[in-house]
BAFI-3210 file (N, C-alpha, C; in Angstrom, 3 decimals, decimal comma, padded with zeros to 6 digits):
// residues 139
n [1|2|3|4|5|6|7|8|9|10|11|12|13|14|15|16|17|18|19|20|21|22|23|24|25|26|27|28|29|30|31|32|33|34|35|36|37|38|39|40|41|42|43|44|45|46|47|48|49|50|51|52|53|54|55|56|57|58|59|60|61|62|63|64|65|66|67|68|69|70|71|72|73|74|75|76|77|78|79|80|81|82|83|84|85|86|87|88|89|90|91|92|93|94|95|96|97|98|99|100|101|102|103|104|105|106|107|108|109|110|111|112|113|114|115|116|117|118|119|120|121|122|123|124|125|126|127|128|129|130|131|132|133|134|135|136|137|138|139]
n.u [123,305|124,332|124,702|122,238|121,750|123,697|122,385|120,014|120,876|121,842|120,334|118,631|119,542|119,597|117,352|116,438|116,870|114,881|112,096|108,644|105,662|102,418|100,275|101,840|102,965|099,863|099,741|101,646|100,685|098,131|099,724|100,389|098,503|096,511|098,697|100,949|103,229|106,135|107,206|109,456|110,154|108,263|109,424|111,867|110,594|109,584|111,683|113,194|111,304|111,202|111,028|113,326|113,610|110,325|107,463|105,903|107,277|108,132|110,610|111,023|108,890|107,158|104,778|104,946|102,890|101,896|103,976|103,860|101,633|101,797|103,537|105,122|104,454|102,287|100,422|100,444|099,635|096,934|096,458|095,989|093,908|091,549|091,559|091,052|088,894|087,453|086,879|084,271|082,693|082,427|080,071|077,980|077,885|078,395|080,118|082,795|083,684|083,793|086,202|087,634|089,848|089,585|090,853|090,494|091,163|092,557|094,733|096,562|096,801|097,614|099,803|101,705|099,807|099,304|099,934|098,564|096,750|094,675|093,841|092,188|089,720|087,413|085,834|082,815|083,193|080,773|080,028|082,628|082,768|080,655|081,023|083,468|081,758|080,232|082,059|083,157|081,183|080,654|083,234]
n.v [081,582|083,413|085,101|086,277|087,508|089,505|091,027|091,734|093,340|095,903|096,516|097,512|099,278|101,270|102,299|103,226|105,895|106,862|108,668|108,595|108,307|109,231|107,902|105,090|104,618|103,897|101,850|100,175|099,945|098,195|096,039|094,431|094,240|091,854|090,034|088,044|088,529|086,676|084,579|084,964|087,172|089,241|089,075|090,398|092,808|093,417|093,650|095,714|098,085|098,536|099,877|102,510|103,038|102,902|104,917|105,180|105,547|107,031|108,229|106,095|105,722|103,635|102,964|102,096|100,223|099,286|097,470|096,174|094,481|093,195|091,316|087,931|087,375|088,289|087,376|084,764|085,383|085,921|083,514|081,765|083,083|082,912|079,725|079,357|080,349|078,505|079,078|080,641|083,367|085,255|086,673|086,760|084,191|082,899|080,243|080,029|081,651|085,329|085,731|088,059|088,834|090,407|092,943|093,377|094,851|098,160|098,330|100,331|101,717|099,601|098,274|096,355|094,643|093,525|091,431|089,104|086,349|086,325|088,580|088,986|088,562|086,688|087,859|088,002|090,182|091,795|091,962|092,636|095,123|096,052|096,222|098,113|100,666|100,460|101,180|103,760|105,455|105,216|106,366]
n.w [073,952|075,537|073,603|072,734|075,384|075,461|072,834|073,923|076,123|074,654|073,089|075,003|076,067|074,142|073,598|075,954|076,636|074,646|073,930|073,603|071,766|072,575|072,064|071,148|073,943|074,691|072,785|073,831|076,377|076,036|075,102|076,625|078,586|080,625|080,425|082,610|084,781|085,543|088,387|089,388|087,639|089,550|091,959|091,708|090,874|093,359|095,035|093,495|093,901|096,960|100,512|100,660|097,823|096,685|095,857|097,572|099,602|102,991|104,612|106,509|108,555|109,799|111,696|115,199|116,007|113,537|113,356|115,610|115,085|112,953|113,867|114,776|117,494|117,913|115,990|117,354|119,505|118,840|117,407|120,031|121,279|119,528|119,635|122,634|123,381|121,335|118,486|118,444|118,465|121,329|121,651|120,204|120,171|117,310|115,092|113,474|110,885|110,223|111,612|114,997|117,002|119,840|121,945|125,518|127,248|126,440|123,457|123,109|125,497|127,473|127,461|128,210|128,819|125,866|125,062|126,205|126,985|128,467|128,461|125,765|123,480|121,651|118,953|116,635|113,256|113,351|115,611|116,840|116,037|116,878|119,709|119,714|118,981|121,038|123,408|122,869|123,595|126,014|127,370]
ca.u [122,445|125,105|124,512|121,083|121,715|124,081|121,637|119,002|121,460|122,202|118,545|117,528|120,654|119,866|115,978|116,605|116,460|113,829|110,589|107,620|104,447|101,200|100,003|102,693|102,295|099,438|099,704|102,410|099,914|097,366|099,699|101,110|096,957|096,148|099,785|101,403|105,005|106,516|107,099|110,846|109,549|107,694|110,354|112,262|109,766|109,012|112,799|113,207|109,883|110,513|112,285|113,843|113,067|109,458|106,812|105,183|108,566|108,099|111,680|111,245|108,352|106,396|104,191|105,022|101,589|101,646|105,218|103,661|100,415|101,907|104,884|105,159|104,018|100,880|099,801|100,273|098,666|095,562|095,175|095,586|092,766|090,792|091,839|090,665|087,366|086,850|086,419|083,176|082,042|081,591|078,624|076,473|077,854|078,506|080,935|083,501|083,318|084,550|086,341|088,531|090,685|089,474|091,699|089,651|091,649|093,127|096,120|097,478|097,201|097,755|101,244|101,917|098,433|099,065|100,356|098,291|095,860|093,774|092,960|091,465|088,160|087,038|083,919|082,687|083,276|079,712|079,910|083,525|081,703|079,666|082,203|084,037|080,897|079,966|082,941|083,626|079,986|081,476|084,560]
ca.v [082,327|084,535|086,443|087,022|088,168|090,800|091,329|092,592|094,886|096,967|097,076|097,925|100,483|102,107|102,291|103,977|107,131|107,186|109,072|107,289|109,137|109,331|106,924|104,496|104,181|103,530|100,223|098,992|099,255|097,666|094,949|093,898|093,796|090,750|089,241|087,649|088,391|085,292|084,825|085,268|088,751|089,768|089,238|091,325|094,225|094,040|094,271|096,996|099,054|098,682|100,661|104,202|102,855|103,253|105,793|105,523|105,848|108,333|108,005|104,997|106,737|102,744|102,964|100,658|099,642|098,251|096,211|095,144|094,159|092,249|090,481|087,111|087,589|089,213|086,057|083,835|086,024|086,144|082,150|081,416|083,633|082,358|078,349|079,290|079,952|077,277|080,011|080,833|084,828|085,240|087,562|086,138|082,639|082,396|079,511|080,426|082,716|085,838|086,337|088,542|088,778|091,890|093,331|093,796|096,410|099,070|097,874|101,337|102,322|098,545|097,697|095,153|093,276|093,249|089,682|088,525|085,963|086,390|090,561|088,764|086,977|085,914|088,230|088,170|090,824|092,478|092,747|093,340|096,923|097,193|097,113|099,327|101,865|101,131|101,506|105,280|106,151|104,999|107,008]
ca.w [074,849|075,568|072,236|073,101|076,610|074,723|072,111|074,374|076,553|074,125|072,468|076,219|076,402|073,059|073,360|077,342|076,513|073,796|073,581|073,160|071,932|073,787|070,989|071,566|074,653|074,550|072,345|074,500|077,705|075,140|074,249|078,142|079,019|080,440|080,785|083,779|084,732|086,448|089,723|089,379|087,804|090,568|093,019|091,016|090,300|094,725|095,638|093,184|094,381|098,046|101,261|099,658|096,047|096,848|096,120|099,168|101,028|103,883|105,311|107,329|109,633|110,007|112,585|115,981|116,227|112,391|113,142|116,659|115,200|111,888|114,315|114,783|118,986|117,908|115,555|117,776|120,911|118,126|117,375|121,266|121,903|118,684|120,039|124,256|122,816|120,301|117,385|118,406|118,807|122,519|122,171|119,383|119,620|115,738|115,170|112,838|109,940|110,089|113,575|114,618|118,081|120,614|123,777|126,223|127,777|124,920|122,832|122,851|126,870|128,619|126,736|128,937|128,449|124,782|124,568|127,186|125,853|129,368|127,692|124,396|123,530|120,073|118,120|114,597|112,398|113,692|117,093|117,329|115,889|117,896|121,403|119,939|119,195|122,826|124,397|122,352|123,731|127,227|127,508]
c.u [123,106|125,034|123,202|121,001|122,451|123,473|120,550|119,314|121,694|121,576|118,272|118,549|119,873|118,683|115,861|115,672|115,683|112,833|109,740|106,471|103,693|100,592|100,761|102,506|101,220|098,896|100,598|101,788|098,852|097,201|100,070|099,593|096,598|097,523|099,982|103,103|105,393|106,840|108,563|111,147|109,469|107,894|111,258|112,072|109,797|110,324|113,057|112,596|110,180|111,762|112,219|113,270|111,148|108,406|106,139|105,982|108,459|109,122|111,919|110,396|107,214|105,993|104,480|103,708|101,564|102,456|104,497|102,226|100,252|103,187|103,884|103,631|102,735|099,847|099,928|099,367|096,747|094,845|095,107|094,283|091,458|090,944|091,294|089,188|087,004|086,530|085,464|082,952|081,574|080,631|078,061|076,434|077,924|079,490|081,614|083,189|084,278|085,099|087,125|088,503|090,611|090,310|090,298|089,978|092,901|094,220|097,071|098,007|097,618|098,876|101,807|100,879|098,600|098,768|099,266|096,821|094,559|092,537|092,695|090,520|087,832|085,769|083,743|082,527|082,044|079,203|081,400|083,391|081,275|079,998|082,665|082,950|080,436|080,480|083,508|082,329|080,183|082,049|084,155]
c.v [083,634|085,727|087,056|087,738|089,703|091,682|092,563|093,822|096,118|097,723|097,970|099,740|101,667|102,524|103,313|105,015|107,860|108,078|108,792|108,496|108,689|107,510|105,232|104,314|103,207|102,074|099,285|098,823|098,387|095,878|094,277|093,508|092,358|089,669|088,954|087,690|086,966|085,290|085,412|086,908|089,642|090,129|090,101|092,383|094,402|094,263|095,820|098,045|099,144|099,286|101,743|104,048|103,347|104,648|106,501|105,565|107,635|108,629|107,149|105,165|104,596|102,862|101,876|099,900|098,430|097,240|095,787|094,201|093,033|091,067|089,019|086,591|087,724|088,059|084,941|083,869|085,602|084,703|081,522|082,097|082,944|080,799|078,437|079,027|079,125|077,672|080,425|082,337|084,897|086,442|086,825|084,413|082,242|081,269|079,731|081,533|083,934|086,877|087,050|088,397|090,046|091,987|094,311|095,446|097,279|098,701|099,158|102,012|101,257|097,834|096,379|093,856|093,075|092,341|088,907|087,828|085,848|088,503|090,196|088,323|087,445|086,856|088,248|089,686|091,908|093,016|092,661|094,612|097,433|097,550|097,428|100,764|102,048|101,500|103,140|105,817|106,093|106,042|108,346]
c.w [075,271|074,866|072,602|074,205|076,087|073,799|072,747|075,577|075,731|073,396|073,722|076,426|075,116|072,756|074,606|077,302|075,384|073,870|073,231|073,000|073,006|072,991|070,815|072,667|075,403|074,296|073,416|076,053|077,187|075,858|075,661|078,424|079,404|080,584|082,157|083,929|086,201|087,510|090,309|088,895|088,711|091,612|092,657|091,377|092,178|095,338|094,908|093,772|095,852|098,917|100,313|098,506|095,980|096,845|097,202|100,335|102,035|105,312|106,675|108,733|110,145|111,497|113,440|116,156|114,760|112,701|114,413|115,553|113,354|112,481|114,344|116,311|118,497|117,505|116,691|119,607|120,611|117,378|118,463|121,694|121,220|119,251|121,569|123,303|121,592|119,004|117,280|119,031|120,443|122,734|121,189|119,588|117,986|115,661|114,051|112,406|110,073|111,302|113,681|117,212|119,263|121,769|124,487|127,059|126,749|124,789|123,423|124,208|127,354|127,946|126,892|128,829|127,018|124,002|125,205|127,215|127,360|128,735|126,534|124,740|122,263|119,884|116,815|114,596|113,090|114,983|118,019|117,256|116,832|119,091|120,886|119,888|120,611|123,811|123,816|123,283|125,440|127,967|127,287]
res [x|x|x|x|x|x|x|x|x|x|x|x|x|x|x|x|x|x|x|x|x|x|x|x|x|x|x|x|x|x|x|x|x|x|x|x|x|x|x|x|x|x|x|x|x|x|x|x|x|x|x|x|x|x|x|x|x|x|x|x|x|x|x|x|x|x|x|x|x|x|x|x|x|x|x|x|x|x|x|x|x|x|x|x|x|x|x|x|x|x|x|x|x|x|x|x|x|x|x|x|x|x|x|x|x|x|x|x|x|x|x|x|x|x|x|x|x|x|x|x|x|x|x|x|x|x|x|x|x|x|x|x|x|x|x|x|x|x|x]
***
């Protein structure tokens, strides 16, 4: 196995700095079409790609709102609120589906209420919309 592990360094070394037509190319996005790289791959390919390595690296500028609002605190602020009310939309009454977690008083001005599963209540998807269109028309 050894030989082959050497085998294919020095293919991978000696191929590097190749030139590939347009045409070429081509076949080898062709021939990958439809494959699956393994999961041991993938972990791979997302340490490589991520932080500095990254295209979409914009020198470490992550918004506090995204890291508050993907933390741990936040999930668990957002199935106490979804669990008080029973999962049910407190304006239409829908019972499940597709709910989502509202602050009653603004994430971004009441800092302190953020966590605070008394400034949530449970709405579907449709008339969490619509308090926020009525509360812009409000203000």
């Amino acid at each position: 196995m050894l030989k082959n592990e050497n085998y294919r360094m020095k293919k991978s070394l000696a191929l590097k700095d190749r030139n590939k037509s347009k045409l070429h190319k081509k076949k080898l996005s062709i021939a990958k079409t439809g494959s699956i790289a393994s999961i041991k791959t993938r972990k791979k390919m997302s340490i490589v790609h991520s932080g500095d390595k990254s295209h979409f690296w914009k020198g470490g500028i992550t918004k506090i709102n995204y890291l508050i609002r993907n933390s741990v605190e936040y999930d668990i602020w957002r199935t106490s609120v979804f669990e008080r009310d029973n999962y049910i939309c407190q304006e239409c009454k829908q019972v499940g589906g597709n709910l989502e977690a509202h602050h009653i008083k603004l994430f971004s001005k009441y800092i302190k209420l953020r966590f605070d599963i008394n400034n949530g209540i449970t709405l579907c998807k449709k008339c969490h919309k619509l308090k926020h269109i009525i509360n812009k028309v409000k203000t």
